[in-house]
C-alpha positions in Angstrom: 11.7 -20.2 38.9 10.6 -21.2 35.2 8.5 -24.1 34.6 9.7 -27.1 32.3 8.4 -27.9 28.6 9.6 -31.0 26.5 8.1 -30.3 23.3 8.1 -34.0 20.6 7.6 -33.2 16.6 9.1 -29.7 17.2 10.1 -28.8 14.6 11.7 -25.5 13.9 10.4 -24.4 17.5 7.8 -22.3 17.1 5.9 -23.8 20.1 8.5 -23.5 22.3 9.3 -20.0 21.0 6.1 -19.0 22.4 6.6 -20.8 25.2 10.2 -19.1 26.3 9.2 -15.3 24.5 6.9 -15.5 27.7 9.8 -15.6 30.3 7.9 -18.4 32.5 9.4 -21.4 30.8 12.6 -22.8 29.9 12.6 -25.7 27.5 14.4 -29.5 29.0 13.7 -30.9 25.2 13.2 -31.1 21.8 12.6 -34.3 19.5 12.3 -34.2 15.4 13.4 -36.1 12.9 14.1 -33.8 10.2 18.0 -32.4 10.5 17.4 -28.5 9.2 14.6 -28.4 11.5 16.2 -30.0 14.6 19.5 -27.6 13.6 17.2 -24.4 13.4 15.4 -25.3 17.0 18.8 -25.7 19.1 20.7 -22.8 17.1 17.1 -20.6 18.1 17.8 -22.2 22.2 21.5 -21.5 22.3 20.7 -17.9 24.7 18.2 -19.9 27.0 19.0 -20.3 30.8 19.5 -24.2 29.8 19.7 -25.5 26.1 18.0 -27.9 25.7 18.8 -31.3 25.0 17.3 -32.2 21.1 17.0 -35.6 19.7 16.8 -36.7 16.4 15.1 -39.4 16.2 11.6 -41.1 15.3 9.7 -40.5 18.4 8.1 -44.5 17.9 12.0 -46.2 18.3 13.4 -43.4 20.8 13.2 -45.5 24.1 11.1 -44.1 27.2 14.3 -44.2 29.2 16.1 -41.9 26.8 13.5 -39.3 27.3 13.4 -40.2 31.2 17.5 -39.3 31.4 17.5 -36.8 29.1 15.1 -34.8 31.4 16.5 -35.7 34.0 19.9 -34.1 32.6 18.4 -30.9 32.5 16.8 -31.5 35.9 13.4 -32.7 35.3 12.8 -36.3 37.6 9.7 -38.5 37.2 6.4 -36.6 37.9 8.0 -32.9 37.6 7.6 -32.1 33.8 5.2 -28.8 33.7 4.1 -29.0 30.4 4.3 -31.6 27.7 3.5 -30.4 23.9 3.4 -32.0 20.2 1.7 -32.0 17.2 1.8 -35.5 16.1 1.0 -36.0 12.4 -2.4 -37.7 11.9 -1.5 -38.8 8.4 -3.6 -42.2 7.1 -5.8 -42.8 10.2 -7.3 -45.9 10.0 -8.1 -48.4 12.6 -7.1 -48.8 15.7 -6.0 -53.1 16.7 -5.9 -54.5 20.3 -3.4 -56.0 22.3 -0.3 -55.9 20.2 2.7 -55.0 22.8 5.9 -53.5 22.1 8.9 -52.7 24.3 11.0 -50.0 24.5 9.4 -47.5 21.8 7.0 -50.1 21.8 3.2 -49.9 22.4 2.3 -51.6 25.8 -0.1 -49.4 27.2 -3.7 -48.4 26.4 -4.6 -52.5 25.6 -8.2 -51.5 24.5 -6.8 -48.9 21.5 -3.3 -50.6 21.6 -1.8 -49.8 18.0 -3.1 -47.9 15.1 -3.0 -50.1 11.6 -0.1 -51.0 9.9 0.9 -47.9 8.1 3.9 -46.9 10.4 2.7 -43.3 10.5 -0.6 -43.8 12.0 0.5 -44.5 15.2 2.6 -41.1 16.0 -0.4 -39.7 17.9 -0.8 -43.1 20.3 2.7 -43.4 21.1 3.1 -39.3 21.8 0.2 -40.4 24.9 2.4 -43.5 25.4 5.4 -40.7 26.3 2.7 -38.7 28.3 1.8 -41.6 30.3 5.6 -42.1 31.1 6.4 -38.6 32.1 3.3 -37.7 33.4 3.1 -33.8 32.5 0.9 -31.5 34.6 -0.4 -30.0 31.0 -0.8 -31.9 27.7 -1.0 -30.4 24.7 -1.9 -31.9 21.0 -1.7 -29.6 17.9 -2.5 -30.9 14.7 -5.2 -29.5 11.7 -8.7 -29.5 12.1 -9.5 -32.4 10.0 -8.2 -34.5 12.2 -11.5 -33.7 14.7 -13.1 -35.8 11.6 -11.2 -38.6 11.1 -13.4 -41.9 11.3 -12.8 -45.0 12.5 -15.1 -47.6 13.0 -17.2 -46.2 9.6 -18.1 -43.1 12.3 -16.4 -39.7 11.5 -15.5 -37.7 14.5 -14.9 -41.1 16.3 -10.4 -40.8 16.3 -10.4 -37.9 18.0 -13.2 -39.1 20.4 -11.0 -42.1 21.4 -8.1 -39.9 22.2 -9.9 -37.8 24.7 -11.2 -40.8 26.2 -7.4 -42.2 26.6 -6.5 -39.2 28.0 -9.3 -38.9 30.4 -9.6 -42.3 31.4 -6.2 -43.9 31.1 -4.3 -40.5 32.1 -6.7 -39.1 34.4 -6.7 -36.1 32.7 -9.5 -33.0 32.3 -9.3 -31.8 28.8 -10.4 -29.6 26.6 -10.7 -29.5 22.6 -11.4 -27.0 20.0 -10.9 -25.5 16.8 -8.9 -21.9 16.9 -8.1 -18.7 14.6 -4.8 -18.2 14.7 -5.4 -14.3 13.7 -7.9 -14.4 17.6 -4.3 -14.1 18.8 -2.7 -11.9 16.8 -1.5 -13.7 14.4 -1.3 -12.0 11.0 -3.0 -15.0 9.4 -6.4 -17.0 9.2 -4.8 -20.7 10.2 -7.1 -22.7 12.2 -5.8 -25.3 14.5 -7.3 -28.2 16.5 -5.9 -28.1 19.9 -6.5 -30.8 22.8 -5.7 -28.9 26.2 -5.5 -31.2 29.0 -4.7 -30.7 32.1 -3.5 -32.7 35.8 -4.1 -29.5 38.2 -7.7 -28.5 37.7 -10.1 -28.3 34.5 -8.8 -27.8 31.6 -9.1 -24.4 29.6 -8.3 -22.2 26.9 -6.9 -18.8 26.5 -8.9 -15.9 25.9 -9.1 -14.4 22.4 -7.5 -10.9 22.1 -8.4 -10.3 18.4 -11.3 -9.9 16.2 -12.6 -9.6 12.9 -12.5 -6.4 12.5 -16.2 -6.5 11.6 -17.8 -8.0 14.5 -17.9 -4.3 16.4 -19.4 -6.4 19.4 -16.1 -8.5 19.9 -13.9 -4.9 19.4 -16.8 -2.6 21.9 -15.5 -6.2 24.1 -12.4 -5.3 24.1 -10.3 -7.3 21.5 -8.2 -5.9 18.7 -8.9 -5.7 15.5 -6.9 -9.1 13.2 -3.4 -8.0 12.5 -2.8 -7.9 8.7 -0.4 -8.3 6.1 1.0 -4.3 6.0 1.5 -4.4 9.9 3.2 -7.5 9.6 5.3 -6.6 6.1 5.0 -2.9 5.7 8.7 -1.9 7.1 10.3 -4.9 5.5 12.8 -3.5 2.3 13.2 -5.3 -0.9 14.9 -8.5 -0.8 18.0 -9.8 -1.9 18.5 -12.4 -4.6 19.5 -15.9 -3.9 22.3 -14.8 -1.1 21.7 -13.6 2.5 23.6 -10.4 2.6 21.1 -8.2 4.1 21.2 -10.7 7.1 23.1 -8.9 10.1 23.6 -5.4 8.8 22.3 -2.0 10.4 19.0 -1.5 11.1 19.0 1.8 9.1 18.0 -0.9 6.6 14.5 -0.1 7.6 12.9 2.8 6.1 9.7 2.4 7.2 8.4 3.5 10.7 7.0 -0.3 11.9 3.4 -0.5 13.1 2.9 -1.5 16.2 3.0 -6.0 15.7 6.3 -5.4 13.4 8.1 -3.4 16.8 7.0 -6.5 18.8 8.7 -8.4 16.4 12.1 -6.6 15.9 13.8 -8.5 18.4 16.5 -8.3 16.2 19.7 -6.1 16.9 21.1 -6.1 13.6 18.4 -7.0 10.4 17.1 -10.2 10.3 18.3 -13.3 7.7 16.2 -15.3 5.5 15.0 -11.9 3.7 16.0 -13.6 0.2 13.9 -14.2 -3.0 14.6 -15.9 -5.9 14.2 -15.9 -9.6 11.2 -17.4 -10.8 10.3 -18.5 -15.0 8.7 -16.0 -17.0 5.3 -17.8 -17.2 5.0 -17.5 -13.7 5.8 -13.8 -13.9 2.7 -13.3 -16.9 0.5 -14.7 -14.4 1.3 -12.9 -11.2 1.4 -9.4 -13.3 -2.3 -10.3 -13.9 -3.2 -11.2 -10.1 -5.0 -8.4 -7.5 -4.2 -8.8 -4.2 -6.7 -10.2 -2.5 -8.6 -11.9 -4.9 -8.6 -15.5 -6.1 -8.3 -17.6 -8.9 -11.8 -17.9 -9.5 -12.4 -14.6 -10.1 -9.4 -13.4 -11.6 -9.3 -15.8 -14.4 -12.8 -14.9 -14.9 -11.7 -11.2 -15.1 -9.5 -11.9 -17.7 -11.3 -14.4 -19.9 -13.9 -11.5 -19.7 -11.2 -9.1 -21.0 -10.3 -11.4 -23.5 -13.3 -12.0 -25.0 -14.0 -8.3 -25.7 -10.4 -8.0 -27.3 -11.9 -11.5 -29.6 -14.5 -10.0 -30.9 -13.1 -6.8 -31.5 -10.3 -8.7 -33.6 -12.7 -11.5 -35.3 -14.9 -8.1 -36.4 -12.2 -6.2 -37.6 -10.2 -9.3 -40.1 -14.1 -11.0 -40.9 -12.9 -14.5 -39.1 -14.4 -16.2 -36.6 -14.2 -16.0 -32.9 -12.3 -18.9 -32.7 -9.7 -18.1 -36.0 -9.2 -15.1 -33.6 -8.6 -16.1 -30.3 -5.9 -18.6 -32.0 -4.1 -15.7 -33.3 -4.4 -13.2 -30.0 -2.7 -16.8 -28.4 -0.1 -17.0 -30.7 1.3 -13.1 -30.9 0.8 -13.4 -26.7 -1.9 -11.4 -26.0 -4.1 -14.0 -24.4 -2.7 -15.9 -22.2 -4.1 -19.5 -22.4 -3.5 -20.3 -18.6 -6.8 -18.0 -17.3 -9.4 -20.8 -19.3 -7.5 -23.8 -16.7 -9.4 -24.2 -13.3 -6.9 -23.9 -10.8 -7.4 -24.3 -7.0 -9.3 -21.4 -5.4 -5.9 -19.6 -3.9 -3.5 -20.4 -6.8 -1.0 -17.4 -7.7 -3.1 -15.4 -5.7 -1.2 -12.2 -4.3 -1.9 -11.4 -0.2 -4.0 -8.4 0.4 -2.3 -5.6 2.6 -5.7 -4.9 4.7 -6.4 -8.4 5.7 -4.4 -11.3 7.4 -2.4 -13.9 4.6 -4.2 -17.4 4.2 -2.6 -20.2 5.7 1.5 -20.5 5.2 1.7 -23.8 4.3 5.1 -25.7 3.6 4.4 -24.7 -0.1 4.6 -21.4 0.3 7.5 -21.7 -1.6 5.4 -22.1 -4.8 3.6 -19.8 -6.0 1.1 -21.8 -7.6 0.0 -23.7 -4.2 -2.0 -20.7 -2.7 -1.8 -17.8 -1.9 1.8 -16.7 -1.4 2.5 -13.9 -3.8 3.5 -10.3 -2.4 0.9 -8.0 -2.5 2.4 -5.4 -4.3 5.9 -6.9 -6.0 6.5 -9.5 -8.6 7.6 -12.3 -6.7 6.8 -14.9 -3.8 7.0 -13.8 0.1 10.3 -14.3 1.1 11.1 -16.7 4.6 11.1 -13.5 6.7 8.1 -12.6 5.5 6.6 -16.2 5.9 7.9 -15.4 9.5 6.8 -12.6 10.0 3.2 -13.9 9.2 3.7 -17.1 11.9 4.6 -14.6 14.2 8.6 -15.2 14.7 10.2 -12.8 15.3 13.3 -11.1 13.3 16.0 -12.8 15.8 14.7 -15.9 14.9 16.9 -17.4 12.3 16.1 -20.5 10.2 19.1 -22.7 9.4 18.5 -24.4 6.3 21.5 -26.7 5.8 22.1 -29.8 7.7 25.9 -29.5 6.5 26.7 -25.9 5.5 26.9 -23.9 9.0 24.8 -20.9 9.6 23.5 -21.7 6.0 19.9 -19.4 5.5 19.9 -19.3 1.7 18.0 -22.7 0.8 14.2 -21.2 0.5 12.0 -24.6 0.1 13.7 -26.0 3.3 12.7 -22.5 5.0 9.6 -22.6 4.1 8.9 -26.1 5.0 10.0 -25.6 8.5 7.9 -22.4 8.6 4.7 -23.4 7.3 4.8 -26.6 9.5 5.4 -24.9 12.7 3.1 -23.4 15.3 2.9 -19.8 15.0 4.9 -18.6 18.7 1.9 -15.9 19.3 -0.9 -18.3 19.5 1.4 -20.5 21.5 2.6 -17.8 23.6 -0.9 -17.4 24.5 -1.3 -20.6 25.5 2.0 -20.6 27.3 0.6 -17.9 29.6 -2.8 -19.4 30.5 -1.0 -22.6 31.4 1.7 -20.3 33.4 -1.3 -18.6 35.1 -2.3 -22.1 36.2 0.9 -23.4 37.6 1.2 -19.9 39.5 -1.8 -20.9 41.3 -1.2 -24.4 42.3 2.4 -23.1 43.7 0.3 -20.3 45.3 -1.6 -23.2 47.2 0.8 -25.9 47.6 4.3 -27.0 48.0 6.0 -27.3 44.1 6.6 -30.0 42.8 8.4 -28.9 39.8 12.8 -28.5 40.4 14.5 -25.8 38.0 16.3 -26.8 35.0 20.0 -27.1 36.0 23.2 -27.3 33.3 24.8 -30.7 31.3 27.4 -31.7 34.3 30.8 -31.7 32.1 
């Protein structure tokens, strides 16, 4: 018997891919609003025992009801949901108002912190513990970036995410647990650090045990934990990339000519090579800046690397014609040699290329410009393709991202790729977490009659 997951904001899936890669959970439902996204998540849960049921629809209009007997479609009655999961966006916190009811996607619960301001995004997070309160999950679990731990309210910072815990521990009657993690402490080929609120019905609530490590903390490794994963173990078998179409997508795997290290075999799940392996063109001043860029370095240092370069070939020039430093760096300008773009402060990451030897930066939902952080290959003169974004959330190659709401099977449209990729979970880190809740459940069945019923199919 698997235990049940209903996962709201989900996204491409890459928390419930975590979830199901561990074999101890089959997913009753998913809930997004954005079409590829919602598209890419069912086409990703066709194989499941049960597919699950997905909604698209704003999680604040989508009636309690319509989650009740959609779960209960796939088998899940009142009080049986194992694990609920989400990570609500906490765009615009402001203040919280009292005693303003709604019905039916309403507010109507929590009267003391009854509706976020005005701003119709700043209540997600309230009404995803609204949905918690209705289904009333053994595990609870919030995602969302680390700032939000310092969102103020009440001219206190720190004092949003305080509130939540006390909702869920006073008005849910749940234990719970909050903390900051490194993505890359679970394998992850990438240094993304996510607030997570555990919280749990069965016992206290708890987090997973780390099973990487900077590899320079030799007390953590002599522990036991592995060294991070980096960028050539996740890319170092992948093969050049096509242009603009998908046609590497489903051919032989003899397109590998790389043996894979040991994180790139856990993620060729693949029986045929994986789609979204596509770059594109990109303008030519984008190219003269790459050409310059190390891996691993930043912008900082870079563009002080080559304004120091340029200012030896100034001199040399301004010395050799009799004209000033300033006559001469006009000219070096002009016939190309300097490139004006290394005096502009830029942030820290822009254009900056991955290093092989260390785990990539955050992927954000920018990834797909190069000029938003640090997205560049380490080695060619282009952008990381989606795979390679995959790759470094941790999906694995049969994971395919559909990136056409209208065009079937469509994988070619990068920016709506990597905006699914860089928003979702990576599947390790929630894998990890899908385990240690797993562990959990095994022991309360161990010691008491289950209360949780298998998923069953749609009746036709």
């Amino acid at each position: 018997m698997k235990y049940s997951l209903a996962e709201f904001f989900c996204g491409c899936g890459g928390t419930s891919r975590g979830f199901t890669r561990t074999g101890r959970f089959n997913v009753a439902l998913g809930n997004d609003v954005k079409a590829e996204a919602l598209k890419t998540f069912a086409f990703n849960h066709q194989a499941d025992d049960v597919p699950p049921i997905t909604i698209q629809q704003d999680i604040r209009t989508l009636p309690i009801s319509t989650i009740k007997a959609s779960l209960k479609d796939r088998g899940v009655g009142d009080g049986d949901l194992d694990c609920l999961v989400g990570g609500p966006p906490c765009q615009g916190f402001s203040q919280l108002r009292r005693a303003e009811d709604r019905e039916e996607g309403k507010i109507v619960k929590f009267r003391g912190y009854s509706q976020l301001a005005h701003d119709p995004r700043n209540d997600l997070v309230l009404r995803y513990l609204e949905v918690a309160e209705a289904l009333r999950p053994k595990f609870l679990v919030i995602e969302n970036v680390p700032q939000m731990l310092n969102h103020g309210f009440d001219g206190r910072l720190g004092k949003l995410s305080e509130i939540v815990i006390d909702m869920l521990e006073k008005d849910l009657g749940y234990s719970v647990e909050v903390a900051v993690v490194n993505s890359a402490d679970y394998g992850v080929p990438q240094l993304r650090e996510r607030a997570l609120f555990i919280a749990s019905a069965i016992g206290p609530a708890s987090f997973p045990k780390t099973t990487h490590a900077d590899p320079a903390r030799a007390d953590l490794l002599a522990d036991g934990r592995l060294p991070w994963v980096t960028v050539r173990d996740a890319l170092g078998d992948l093969p050049d990339p096509s242009i603009h179409d998908d046609i590497l997508g489903g051919s032989d795997l003899d397109l590998y000519t790389k043996s894979p290290s040991a994180y790139a075999s856990l993620m060729r799940t693949s029986k045929a090579f994986p789609f979204n392996h596509i770059t594109r063109t990109y303008k030519q001043s984008v190219l003269d800046i790459i050409e310059e860029m190390r891996p691993g370095q930043t912008w900082d240092a870079e563009s002080e690397r080559m304004r120091a370069k340029y200012a030896t070939v100034v001199a040399k020039l301004a010395k050799e014609k009799g004209i000033t430093k300033t006559a001469a760096h006009t000219l070096l300008v002009k016939s190309g040699k300097i490139n004006p773009v290394f005096y502009k402060d830029y942030y820290w990451s822009a254009y900056s290329r991955l290093s092989w030897e260390a785990p990539a930066l955050t992927i954000t939902a920018n990834a797909n410009f190069l000029g938003s952080g640090r997205f560049t290959h380490p080695d060619a003169m282009r952008g990381i393709t989606m795979r390679e974004a995959a790759r470094l959330q941790s999906f694995d190659d049969d994971f395919r991202f559909i990136t056409s709401e209208s065009q079937d099977l469509d994988t070619t449209r990068i920016g709506v790729g990597m905006d699914m990729i860089g928003e979702a979970v990576p599947p390790m880190l929630s894998r990890a977490i899908a385990n240690h809740l797993a562990d959990q459940l095994d022991a309360q069945r161990a010691n008491a009659e289950p209360s949780a019923r298998p998923l069953r199919k749609r009746r036709s």
